[in-house]
C-alpha positions as CSV (number, residue, x, y, z in Angstrom):
1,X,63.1,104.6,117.6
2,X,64.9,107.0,119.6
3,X,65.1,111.1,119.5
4,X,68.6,111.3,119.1
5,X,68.1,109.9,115.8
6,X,64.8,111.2,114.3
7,X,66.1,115.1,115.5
8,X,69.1,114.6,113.2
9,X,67.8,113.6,109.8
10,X,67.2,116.3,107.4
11,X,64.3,115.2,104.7
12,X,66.1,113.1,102.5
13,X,69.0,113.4,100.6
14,X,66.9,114.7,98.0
15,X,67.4,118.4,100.1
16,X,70.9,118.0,98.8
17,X,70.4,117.2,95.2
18,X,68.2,120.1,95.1
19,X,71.0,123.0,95.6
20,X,72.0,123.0,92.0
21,X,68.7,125.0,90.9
22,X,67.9,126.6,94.8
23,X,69.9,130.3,95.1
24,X,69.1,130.2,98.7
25,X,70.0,126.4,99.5
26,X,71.7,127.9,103.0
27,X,68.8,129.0,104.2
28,X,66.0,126.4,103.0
29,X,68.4,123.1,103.4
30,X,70.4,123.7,106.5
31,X,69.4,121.4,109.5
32,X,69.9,123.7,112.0
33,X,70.9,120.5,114.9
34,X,73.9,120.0,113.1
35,X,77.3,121.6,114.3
36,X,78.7,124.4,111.6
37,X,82.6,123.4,112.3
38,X,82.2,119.7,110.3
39,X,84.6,121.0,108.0
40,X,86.3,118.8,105.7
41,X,89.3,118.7,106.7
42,X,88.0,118.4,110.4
43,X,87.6,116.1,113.2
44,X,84.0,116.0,112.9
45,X,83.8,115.0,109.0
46,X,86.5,112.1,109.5
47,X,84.4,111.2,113.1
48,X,80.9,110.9,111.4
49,X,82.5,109.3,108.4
50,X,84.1,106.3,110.6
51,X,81.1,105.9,112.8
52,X,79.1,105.0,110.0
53,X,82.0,102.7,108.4
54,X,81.8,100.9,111.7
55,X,77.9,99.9,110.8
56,X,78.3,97.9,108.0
57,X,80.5,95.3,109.9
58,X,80.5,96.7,113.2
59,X,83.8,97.7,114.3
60,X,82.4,97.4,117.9
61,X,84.2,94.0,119.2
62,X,80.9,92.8,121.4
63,X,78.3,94.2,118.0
64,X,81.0,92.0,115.8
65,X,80.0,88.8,118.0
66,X,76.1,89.0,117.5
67,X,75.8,90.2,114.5
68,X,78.9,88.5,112.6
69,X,79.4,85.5,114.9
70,X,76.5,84.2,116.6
71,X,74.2,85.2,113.7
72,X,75.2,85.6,110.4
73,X,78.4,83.1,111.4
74,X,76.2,80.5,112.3
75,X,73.5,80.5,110.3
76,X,75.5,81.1,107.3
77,X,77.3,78.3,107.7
78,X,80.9,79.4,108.4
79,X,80.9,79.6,112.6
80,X,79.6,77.3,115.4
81,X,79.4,78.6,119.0
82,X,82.0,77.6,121.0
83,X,80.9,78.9,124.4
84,X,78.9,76.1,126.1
85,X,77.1,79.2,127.6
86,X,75.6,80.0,123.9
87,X,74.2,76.6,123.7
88,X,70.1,77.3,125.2
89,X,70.5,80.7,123.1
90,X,71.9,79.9,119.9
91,X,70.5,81.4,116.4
92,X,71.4,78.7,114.4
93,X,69.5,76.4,116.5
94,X,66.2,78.8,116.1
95,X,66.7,80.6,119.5
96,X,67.1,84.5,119.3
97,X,67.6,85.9,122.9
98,X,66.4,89.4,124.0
99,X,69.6,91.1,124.1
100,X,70.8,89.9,120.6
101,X,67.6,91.1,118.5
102,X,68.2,94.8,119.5
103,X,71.4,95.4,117.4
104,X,69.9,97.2,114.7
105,X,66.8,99.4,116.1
106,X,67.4,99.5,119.6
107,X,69.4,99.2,123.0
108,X,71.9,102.3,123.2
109,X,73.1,105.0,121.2
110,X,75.5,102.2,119.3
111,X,72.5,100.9,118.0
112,X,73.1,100.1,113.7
113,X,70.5,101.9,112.2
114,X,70.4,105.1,114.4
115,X,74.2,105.2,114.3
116,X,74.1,104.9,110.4
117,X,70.8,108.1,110.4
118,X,72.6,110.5,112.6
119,X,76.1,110.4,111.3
120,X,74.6,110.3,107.5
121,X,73.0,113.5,108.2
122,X,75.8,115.4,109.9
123,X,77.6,114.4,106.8
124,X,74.5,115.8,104.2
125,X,74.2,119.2,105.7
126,X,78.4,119.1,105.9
127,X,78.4,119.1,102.1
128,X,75.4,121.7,101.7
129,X,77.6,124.2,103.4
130,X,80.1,123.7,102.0
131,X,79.0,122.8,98.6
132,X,80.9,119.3,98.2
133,X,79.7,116.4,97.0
134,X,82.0,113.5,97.4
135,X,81.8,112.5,101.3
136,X,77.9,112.6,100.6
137,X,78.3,110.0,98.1
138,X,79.9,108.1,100.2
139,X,77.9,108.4,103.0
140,X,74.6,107.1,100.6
141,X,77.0,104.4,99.7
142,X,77.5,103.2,103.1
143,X,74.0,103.6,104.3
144,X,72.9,101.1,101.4
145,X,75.9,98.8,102.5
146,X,74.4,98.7,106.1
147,X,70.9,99.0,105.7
148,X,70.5,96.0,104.0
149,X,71.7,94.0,105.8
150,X,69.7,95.3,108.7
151,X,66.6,94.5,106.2
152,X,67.8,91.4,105.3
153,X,68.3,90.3,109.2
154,X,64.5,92.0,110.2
155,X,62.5,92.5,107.1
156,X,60.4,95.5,107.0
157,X,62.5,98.5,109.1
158,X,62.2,102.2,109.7
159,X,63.9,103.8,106.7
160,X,62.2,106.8,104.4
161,X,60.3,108.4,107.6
162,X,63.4,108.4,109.9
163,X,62.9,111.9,111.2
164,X,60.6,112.9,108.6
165,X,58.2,114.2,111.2
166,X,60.4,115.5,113.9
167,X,59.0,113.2,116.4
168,X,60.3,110.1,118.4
169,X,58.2,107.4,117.7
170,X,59.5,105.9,113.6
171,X,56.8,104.4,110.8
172,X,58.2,101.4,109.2
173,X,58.9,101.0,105.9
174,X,58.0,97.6,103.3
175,X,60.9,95.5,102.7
176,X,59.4,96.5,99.7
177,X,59.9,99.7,100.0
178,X,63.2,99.2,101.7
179,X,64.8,97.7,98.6
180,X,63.1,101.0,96.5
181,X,64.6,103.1,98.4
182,X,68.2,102.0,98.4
183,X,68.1,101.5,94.8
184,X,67.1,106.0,94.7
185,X,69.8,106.0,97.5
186,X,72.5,104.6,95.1
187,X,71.7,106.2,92.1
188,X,71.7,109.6,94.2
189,X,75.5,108.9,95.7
190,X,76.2,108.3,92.2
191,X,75.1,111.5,91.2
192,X,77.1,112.8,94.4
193,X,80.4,111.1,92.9
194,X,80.4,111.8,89.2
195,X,79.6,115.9,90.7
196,X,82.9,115.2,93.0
197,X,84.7,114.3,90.4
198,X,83.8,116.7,87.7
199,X,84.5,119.2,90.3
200,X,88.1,117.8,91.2
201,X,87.0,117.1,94.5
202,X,89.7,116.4,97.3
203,X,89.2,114.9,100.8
204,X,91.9,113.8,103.0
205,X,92.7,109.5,102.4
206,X,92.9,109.0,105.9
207,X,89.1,110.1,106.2
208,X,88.4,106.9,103.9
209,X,89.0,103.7,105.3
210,X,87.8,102.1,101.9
211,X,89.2,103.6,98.7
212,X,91.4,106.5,100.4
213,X,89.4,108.9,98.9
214,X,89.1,107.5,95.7
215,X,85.6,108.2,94.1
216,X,85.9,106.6,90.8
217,X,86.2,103.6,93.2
218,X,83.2,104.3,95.3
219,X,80.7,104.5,92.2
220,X,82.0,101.0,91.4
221,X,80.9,99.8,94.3
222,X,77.5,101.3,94.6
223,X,77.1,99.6,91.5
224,X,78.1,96.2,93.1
225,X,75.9,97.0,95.7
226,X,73.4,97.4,93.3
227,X,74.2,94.0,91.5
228,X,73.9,92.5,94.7
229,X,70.5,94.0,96.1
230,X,69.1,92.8,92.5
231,X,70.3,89.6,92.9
232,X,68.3,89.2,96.1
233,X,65.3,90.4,94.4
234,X,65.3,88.2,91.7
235,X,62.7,86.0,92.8
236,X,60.0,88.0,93.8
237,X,60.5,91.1,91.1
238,X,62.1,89.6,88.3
239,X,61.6,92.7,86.2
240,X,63.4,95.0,88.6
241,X,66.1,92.8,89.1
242,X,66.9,92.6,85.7
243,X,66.7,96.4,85.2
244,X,69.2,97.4,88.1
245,X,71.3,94.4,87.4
246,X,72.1,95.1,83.9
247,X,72.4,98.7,84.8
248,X,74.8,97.9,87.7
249,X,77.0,96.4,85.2
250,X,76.9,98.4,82.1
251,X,80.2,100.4,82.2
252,X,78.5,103.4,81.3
253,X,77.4,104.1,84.6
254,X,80.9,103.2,85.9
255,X,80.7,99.3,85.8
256,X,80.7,96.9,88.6
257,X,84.0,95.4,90.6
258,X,86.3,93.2,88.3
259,X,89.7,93.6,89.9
260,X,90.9,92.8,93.8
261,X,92.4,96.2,94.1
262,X,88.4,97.6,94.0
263,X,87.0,94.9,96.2
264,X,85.8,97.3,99.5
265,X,87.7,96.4,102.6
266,X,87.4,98.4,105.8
267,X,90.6,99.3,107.9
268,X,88.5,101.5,110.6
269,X,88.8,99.6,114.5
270,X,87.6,100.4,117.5
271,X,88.9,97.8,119.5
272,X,92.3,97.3,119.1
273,X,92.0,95.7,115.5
274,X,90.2,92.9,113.7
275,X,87.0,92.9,115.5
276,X,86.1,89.4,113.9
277,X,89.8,87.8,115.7
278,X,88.8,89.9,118.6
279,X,85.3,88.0,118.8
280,X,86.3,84.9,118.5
281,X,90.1,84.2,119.2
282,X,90.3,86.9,121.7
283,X,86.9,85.9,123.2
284,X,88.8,82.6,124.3
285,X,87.2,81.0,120.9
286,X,84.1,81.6,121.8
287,X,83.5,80.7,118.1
288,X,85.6,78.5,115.7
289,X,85.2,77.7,111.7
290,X,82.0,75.4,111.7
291,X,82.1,71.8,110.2
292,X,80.1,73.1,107.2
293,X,82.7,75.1,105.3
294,X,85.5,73.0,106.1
295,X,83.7,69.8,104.9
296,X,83.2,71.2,101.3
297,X,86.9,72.6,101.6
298,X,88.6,69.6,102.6
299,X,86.6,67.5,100.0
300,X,87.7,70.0,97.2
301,X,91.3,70.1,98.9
302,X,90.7,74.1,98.5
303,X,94.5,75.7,98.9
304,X,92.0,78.9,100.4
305,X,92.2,76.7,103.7
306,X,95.4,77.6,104.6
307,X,94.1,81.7,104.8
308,X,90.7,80.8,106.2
309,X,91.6,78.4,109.1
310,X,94.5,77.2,111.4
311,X,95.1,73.6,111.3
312,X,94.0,71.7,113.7
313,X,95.9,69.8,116.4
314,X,94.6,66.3,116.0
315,X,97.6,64.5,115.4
316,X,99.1,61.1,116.0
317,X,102.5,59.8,117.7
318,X,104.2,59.7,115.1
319,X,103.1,63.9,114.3
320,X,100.7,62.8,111.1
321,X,97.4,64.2,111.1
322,X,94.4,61.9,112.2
323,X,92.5,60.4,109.0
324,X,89.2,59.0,109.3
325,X,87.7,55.4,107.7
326,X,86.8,57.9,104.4
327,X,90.0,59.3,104.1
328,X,90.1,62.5,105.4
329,X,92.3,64.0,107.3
330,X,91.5,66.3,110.7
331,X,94.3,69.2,109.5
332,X,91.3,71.0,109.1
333,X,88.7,70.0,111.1
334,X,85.4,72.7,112.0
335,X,82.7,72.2,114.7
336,X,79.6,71.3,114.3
337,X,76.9,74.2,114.5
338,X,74.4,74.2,117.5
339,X,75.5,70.7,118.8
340,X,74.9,68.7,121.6
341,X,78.1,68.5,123.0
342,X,80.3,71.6,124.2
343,X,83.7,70.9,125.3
344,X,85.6,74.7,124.7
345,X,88.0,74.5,127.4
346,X,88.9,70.8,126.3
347,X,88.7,68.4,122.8
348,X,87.7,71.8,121.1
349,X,91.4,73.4,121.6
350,X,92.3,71.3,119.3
351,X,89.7,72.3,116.5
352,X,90.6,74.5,113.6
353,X,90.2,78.3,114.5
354,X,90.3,81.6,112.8
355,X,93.3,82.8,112.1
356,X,95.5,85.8,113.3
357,X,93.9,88.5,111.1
358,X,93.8,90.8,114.0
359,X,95.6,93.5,111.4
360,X,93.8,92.4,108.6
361,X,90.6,94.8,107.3
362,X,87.4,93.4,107.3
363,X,85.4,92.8,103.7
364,X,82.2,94.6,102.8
365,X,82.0,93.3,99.2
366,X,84.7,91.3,97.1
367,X,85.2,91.3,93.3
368,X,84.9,87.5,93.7
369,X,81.7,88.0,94.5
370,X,80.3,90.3,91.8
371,X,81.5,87.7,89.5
372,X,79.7,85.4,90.7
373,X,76.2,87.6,90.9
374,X,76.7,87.7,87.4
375,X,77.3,84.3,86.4
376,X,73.6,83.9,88.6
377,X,72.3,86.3,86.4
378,X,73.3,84.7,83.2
379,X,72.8,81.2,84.3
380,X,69.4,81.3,86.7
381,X,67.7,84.5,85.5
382,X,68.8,85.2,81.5
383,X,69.6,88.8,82.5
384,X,72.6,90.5,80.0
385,X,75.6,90.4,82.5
386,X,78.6,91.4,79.6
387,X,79.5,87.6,79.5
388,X,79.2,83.7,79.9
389,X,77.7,82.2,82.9
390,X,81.3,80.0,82.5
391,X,83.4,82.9,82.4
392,X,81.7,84.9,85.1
393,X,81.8,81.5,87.1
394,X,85.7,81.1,86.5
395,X,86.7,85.1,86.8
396,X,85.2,84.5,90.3
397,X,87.2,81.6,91.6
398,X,90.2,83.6,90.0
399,X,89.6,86.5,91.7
400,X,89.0,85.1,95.4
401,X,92.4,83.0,94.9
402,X,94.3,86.2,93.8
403,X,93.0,87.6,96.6
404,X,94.4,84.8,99.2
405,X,97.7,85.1,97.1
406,X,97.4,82.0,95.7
407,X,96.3,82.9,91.7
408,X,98.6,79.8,90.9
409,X,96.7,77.7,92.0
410,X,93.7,78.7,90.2
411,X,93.8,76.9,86.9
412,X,93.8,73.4,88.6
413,X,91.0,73.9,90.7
414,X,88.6,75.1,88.5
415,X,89.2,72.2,86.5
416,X,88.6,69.8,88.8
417,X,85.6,67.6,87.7
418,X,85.4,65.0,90.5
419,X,86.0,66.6,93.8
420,X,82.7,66.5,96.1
421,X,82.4,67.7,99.9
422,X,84.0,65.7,102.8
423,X,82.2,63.9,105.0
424,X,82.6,65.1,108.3
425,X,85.0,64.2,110.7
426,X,84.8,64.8,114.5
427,X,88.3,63.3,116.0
428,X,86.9,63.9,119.2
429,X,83.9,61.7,119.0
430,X,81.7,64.1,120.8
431,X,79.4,65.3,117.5
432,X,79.4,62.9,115.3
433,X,77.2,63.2,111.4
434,X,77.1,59.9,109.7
435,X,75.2,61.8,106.5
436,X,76.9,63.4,103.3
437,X,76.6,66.7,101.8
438,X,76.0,67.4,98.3
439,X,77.8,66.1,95.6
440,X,78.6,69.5,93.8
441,X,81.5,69.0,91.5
442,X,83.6,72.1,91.2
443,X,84.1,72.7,87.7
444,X,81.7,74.4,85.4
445,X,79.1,72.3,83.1
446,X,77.4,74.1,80.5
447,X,74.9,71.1,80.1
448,X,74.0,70.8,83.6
449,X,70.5,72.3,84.5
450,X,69.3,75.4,85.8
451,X,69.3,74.0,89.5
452,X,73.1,72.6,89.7
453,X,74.3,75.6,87.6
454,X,72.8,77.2,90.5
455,X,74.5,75.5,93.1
456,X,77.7,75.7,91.5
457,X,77.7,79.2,91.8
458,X,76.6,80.1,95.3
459,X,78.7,77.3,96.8
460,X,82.0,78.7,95.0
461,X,80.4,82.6,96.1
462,X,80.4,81.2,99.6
463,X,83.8,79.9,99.9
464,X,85.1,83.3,98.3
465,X,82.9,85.2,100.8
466,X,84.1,83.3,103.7
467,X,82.9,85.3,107.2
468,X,80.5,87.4,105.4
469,X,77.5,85.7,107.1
470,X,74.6,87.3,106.7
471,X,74.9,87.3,103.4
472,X,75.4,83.6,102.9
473,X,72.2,83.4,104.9
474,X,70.8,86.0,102.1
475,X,71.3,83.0,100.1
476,X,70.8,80.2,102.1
477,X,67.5,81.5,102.3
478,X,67.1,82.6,98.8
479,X,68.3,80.0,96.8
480,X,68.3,77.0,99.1
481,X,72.4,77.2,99.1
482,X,74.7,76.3,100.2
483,X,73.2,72.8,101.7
484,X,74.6,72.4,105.3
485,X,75.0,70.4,107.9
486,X,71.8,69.6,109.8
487,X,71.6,71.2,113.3
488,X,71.8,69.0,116.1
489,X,70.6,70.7,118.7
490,X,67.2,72.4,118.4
491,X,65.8,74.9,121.1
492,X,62.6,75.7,119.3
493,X,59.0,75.7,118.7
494,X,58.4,77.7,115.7
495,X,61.4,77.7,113.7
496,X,61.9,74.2,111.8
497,X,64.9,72.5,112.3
498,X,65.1,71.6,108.6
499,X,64.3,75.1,107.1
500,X,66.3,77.0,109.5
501,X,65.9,80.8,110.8
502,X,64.4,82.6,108.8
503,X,65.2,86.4,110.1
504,X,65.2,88.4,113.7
505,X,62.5,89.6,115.5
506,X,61.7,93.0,116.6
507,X,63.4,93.9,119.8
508,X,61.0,94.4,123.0
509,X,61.5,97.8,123.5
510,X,60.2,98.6,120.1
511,X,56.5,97.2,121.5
512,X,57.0,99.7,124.5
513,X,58.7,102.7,122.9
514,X,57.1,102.3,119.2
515,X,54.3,99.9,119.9
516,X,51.6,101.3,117.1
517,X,54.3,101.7,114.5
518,X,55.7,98.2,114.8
519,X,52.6,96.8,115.5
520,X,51.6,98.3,112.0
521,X,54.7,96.9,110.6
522,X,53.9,93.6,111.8
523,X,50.4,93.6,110.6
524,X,50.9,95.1,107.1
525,X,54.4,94.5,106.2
526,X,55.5,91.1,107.5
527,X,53.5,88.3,105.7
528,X,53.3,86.4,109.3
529,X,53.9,86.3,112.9
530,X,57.1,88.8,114.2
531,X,59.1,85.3,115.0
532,X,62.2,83.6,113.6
533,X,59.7,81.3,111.4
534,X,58.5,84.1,109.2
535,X,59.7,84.7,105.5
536,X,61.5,87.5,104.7
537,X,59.9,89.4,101.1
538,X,62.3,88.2,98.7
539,X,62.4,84.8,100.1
540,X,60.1,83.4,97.7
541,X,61.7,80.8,95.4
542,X,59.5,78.7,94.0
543,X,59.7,75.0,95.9
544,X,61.8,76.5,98.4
């Protein structure tokens, strides 16, 4: 890793904890790099808060269409390249090219992870001098948000040791130890908040493009953070899981999202709004909704449709939508991912695309989705979630249609005990798939087993999460669902076309800059070759 981001980290924000029983905290905690004027009512504050905001989902339009598009897009199941150009270097086909595997360690000072370091510690030694504790908290909160998914992308990453030393070159962390540390991290900006609070704590709203300064809010989600980091541990430390899960719920510690109004949305642009619209639609659709999502929407005639897509254009003579011999109509009709056939600038115009959410924030983590983490937990894992697996199951579904506007239409579709996914339908010909996807009925069955109770859930969690990518592939790779569409076109020699990718590799600079330390990584950490093929740590369902 670079300088700029080991000279900025002070050790831990355990240096900050520490000033309630240190007299001389000035003088022992201070990181003397760090500019004395981040008041907080200043520039600086609302700068480094924003910056690292715009690292969870980067705000940056050309990050936005690696790491939410062309990655977690495609191989989450919700976007298919559209650029005919992305068709040799696709992810989803098991292709990672150079430029796109240096998003989170490498490449330029934009770079996730030192972005997220630097900015977290001007923001530490901010509240040291001044003695505050509530942008802190929020600061640990958004380091977890990003950082995991930078973990869950790579595996083992440099986290505890970032500027521990004071020298350039980073150790690695576990994923192991990762996960161990973000669970301290979160319990810390707890901590942070509850002092904030207690102490009446103001900062200005337009400094928090979440909550608008809101802390009560905050601790609720660094417990749904927490719900959701257990989750993806549940396989391979069942014990811990449980522990942080139950804790992440229990409303003594401030409880876990159950309302829209706390879901965690950011506002915070850089390029002239929505960078997701920007990416795609603005990019000349160099992405569209895959065939995936829309099949199992379509075949559940899911209302949602109408927020998460534009209808298509394949229409007849007479104005009335295209049907196929099965029945289904092309109003919405997706792509297929990593296909043979490219035709952007042709049949594909008249594909479903994302809509105009250029003004619309982008989601971090939806009260839809806590829901449905603990309706996993009750159902899969036996943990003590405050409720049925049904009820959990159904508050989700509620929750993502209130959020679309459409809580009306709630009752009937959760009720529905017949729908199944749609075949899929290609008007154009060009990418045909004669299979079928799973028959996964929507509504809940308290007889079914362990395995379609299962499947239930994350499908359902995956149409509420719609465009949050990488963590679809979280599950996609912990669970085995959402089942997709098989990829068509392949392009390579390790990853298996059936399994999928299973994370990113290092980018080449780390072997020149930080060869011993990721060679270490590699060695000790990774459980395989540094390729696309290799399991992540939590990956480890049994039969999967």
């Amino acid at each position: 890793m670079k300088q700029y981001i080991n000279k900025f980290l002070i050790s831990g924000a355990v240096a900050f904890v520490a000033v309630a029983c240190t007299g001389n905290f000035e003088e022992i905690n201070t990181n003397k790099y760090i500019p004395y004027d981040l008041s907080a009512d200043g520039y600086l504050l609302n700068s480094a808060l924003n910056n690292m905001f715009g690292r969870v989902i980067p705000s940056d339009v050309n990050m936005t269409q690696f790491v939410e598009c062309l990655m977690g897009g495609t191989v989450g199941g919700y976007m298919a390249d559209g650029n005919n150009n992305f068709k040799a270097n696709t992810i989803a086909g098991g292709y990672a090219p150079y430029g796109w595997t240096r998003l989170f360690l490498e490449g330029n000072n934009n770079s996730i992870i030192p972005v997220t370091y630097t900015n977290l510690a001007a923001i530490l030694n901010d509240g040291i001098r001044n003695n505050t504790y509530g942008p802190s908290g929020m600061a640990m909160v958004t380091k977890a948000a990003g950082m995991h998914r930078a973990t869950d992308c790579t595996a083992p990453v440099p986290y505890s040791q970032i500027g521990s030393d004071g020298e350039i070159l980073t150790p690695y962390d576990s994923q192991e130890e990762v996960y161990n540390a973000m669970f301290a991290d979160l319990e810390i900006a707890r901590n942070y908040l509850n002092q904030a609070i207690a102490a009446n704590e103001y900062i200005n709203p337009t400094f928090d493009q979440i909550y608008g300064g809101d802390f009560k809010k905050w601790i609720v989600l660094a417990n749904s953070l927490q719900l959701r980091l257990a989750i993806h541990i549940s396989y391979v430390n069942p014990a811990l899981a449980k522990e942080k899960a139950e804790a992440a719920v229990d409303p003594v510690n401030g409880g876990a999202m159950e309302s829209v109004d706390q879901t965690a949305k950011c506002k915070h642009f850089t390029s002239g709004g929505n960078p997701i619209f920007n990416a795609t639609v603005g990019y000349g659709n160099d992405s569209r909704p895959a065939a995936d999502i829309i099949c199992y929407m379509n075949g559940y005639n899911d209302p949602r449709r109408s927020v998460f897509f534009t209808e298509s254009k394949w229409k007849s003579a007479n104005d009335e939508w295209l049907v196929n011999n099965d029945g289904v109509s092309a109003q919405y009709c997706g792509i297929r991912r990593s296909r043979n056939e490219y035709d952007r600038d042709g049949s594909e115009k008249s594909m479903s695309a994302i809509p105009n959410i250029m003004n619309s924030p982008v989601l971090w983590l939806n009260a839809a989705e806590v829901a449905f983490n603990r309706a996993e937990g009750v159902a899969v894992f036996g943990w003590n979630m405050g409720g049925t697996a049904e009820s959990f199951y159904n508050r989700g579904i509620e929750l993502s249609f209130a959020d679309c506007g459409m809580s009306n239409l709630a009752y009937d579709y959760i009720n529905d005990d017949s729908s199944v996914p749609a075949r899929y339908y290609d008007p154009s010909g060009l990418n045909p798939w004669n299979g079928s996807l799973p028959s996964v009925t929507i509504k809940w069955d308290d007889a079914a087993d362990t395995e379609t109770k299962q499947e239930k859930i994350i499908v359902q969690k995956w149409i509420a999460n719609c465009y949050l990518g990488n963590e679809a592939w979280v599950d996609i790779r912990r669970t085995g669902y959402p089942k997709l569409i098989p990829i068509q076109y392949f392009n390579s020699a390790v990853v298996s076309a059936e399994v999928g990718p299973q994370r990113m590799p290092y980018p080449q600079e780390e072997y020149t800059n930080n060869s011993a330390n990721v060679q270490a990584a590699v060695a000790n950490y990774l459980n395989g070759p540094d390729n696309m093929a290799t399991k992540v740590w939590w990956a480890c369902k049994p039969g999967l």
